[in-house]
N, C-alpha and C positions, 0 to 999 in steps of 0.2 A: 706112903700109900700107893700103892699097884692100880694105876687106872686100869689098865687091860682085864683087871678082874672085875669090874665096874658092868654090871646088863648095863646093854643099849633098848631104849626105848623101842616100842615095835613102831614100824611105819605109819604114817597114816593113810585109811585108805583114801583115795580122792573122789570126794564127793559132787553127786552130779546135781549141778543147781540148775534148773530150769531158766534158761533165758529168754527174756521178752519177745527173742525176733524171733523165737521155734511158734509162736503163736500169731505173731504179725506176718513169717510165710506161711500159716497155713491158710490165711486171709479167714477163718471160721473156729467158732468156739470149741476149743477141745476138750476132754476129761483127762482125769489126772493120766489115763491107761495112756490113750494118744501120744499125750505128753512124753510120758517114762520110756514108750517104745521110740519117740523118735532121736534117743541116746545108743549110740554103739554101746554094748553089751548091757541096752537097759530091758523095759519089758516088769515085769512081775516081782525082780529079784529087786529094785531101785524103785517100785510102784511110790510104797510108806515116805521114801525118804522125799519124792517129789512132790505127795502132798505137802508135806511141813515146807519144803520151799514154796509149794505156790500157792499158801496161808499167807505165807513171812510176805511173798509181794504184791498181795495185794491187802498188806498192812500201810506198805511201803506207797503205793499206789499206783503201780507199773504196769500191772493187769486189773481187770473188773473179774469180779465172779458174779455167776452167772444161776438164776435157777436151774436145778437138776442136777448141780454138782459138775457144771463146765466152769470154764475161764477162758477170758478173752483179752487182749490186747485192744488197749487204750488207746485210741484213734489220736493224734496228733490236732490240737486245734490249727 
């Protein structure tokens, strides 16, 4: 069998996961917008995918959500 004739899988793209400290520097609660914008190349086009990440943490319980559809970083006891 001819591997070379074989597709190659397509890339994956790399996904922007919201991390804890973009919310512990902003010292204040942000919404998902906030969030997504403070990724190079994020903004509106990455909006969707930062919600389901910042559900997933604070399933996990790394952030607080917040009423009005913010989320906040979990103060260190």
């Amino acid at each position: 069998m001819n591997r070379s004739s074989t597709p190659k899988p397509a890339a994956a793209k790399p996904v922007h996961v919201p991390d804890p400290a973009v919310l512990q520097a902003a010292n204040r609660p942000m919404d998902a917008a906030a969030v997504s914008r403070a990724f190079k190349g994020g903004g509106k086009r990455i909006e969707q995918r930062v919600v389901q990440a910042l559900s997933t943490l604070v399933r996990y319980g790394w952030i607080s959500a917040l009423p009005g559809g913010t989320y906040a970083a979990r103060r260190a006891a």
